[in-house]
PANU-415829 format. One record per residue (C-alpha): residue in one letter; x, y, z. Coordinates in steps of 0.2 Angstrom, whole numbers. Layout:
<pts>
+------+-------+-------+-------+
! resn !    c1 !    c2 !    c3 !
+------+-------+-------+-------+
!    A !     X !     Y !     Z !
...
+------+-------+-------+-------+
</pts>
This chain:
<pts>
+------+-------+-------+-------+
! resn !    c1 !    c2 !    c3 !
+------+-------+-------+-------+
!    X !   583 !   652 !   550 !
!    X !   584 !   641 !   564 !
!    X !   567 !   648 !   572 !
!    X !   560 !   643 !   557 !
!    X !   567 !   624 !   556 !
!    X !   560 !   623 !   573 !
!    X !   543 !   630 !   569 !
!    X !   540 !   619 !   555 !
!    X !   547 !   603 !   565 !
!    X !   534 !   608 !   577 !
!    X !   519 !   612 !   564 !
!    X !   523 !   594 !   557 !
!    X !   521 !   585 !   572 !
!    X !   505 !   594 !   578 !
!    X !   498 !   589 !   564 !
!    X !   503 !   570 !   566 !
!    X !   498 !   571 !   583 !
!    X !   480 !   579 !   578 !
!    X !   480 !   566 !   563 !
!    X !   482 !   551 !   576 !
!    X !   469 !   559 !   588 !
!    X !   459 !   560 !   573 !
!    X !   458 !   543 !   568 !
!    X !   455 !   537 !   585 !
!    X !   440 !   548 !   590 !
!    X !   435 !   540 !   572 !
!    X !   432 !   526 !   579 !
!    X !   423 !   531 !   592 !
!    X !   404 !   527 !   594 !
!    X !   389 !   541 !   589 !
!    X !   391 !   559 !   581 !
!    X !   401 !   567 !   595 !
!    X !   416 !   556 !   589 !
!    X !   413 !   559 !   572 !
!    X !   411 !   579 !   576 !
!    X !   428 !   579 !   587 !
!    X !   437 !   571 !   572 !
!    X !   430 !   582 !   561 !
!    X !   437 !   597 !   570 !
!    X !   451 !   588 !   572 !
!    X !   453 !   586 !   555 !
!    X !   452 !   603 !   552 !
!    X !   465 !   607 !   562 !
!    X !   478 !   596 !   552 !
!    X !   476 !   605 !   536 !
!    X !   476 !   622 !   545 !
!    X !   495 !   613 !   553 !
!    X !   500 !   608 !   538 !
!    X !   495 !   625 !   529 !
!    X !   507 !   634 !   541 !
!    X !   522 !   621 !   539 !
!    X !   518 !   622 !   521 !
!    X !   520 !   644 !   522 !
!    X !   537 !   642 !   531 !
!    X !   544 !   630 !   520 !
!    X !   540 !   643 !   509 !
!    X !   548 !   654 !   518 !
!    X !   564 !   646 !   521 !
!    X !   565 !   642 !   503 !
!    X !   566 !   660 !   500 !
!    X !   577 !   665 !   512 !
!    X !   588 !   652 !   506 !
!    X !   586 !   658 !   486 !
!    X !   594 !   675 !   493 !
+------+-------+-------+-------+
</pts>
């Protein structure tokens, strides 16, 4: 269990991280910033997805 606390302690902040880096390249100037936070983007939901499936997880683990 505790491989999985660690994994989704790690999912959650990659996708704070890839929100904040999102917002800033927001903000940036023409499409190739809007593009990069876009993809960006796109990587937090996959992040959260993953966090969200080990919860998941855990919870089962735990309901045993």
């Amino acid at each position: 269990m505790d491989l999985v606390n660690v994994l989704i302690v790690v999912f959650m902040i990659a996708a704070l991280v890839v929100v904040v880096l999102g917002v800033l390249n927001m903000g940036r100037p023409g499409i190739e910033g809007r593009q990069r936070a876009n993809k960006l983007m796109q990587f937090r939901v996959l992040f959260q997805f993953i966090a969200i499936v080990l919860i998941g997880i855990l919870l089962l683990i735990w309901a045993r």
